[in-house]
N, C-alpha and C positions, 0 to 999 in steps of 0.2 A: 896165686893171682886172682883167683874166685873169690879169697877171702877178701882183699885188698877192692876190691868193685862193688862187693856186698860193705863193705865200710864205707866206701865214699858215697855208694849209696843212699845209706842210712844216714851220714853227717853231711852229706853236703849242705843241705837248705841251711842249716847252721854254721857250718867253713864259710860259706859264700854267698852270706846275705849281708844287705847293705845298711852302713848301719841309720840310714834313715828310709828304709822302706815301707811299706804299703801300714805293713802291721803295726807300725809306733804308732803312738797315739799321737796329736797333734801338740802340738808344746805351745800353752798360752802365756802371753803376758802376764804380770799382775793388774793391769789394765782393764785387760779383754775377757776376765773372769770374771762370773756372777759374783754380787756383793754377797747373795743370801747361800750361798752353796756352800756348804758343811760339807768337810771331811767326813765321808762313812768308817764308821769304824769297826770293827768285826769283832763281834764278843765270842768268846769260847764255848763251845757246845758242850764242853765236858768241864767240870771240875778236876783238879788234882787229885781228892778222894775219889773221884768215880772212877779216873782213871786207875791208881792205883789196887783198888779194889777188883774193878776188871779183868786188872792187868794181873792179880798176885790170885786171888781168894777161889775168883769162879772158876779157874783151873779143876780144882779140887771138887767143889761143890753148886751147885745152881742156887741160884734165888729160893728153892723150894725147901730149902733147911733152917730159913729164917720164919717161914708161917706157917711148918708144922706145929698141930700140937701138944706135942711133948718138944719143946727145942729148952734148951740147956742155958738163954741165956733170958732173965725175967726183970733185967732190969737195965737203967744207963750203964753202970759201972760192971756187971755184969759183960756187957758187949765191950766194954774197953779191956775186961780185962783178956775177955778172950781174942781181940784183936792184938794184944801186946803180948800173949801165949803163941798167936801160930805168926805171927812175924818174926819172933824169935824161932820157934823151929825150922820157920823157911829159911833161917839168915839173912831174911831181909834190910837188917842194919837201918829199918823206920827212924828217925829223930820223934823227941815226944809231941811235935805239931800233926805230924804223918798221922801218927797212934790217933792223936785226938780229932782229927780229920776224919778219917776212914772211918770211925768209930759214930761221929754223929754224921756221918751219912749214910751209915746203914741204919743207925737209931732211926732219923728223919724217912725213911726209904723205907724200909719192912719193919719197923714195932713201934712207931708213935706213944713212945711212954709219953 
């Protein structure tokens, strides 16, 4: 019964709220809106390589294996090849866009060849 009180609790504002209350925003004509007011549009703060890269590489190693130096990779294709080396160990199953992605964005990011 405690469970059941601590739920409707928790949902009620949402079971039993109406659906034109306080919080909706006010709904305009095509009329009664500004002529000059643009749609905002909200750009992504992360790329797909950053993400992926984030999400797969830093696991394993930090930012700090890229500008040691002695680091193992001294060139563009160099860093692609070892991007296509440990996403196949991971089993990541990368497509070659992924590979070539991740790849100039660590290029672009830590070694500006």
């Amino acid at each position: 019964m405690k469970f059941l009180r601590l739920i409707l609790l928790i949902y009620s504002p949402i079971i039993f709220a109406k659906p034109n209350s306080v919080d909706a925003p006010p709904k305009l004509s095509a009329d009664s809106a500004p002529q000059n007011q643009v749609e905002k549009q909200i750009e992504p703060q992360f790329s797909r390589a950053q993400l992926l890269y984030e999400n797969h590489c830093t696991t394993c190693h930090a930012s700090k294996v890229h500008i040691r130096n002695n680091r193992k990779a001294r060139s563009v294709d160099d860093v692609r090849r070892w991007v296509i080396h440990w996403q196949g160990e991971l089993k990541l199953k990368w497509n070659n866009q992924d590979v070539e992605d991740v790849s100039n964005f660590i290029t672009e990011r830590f070694y500006n060849f």
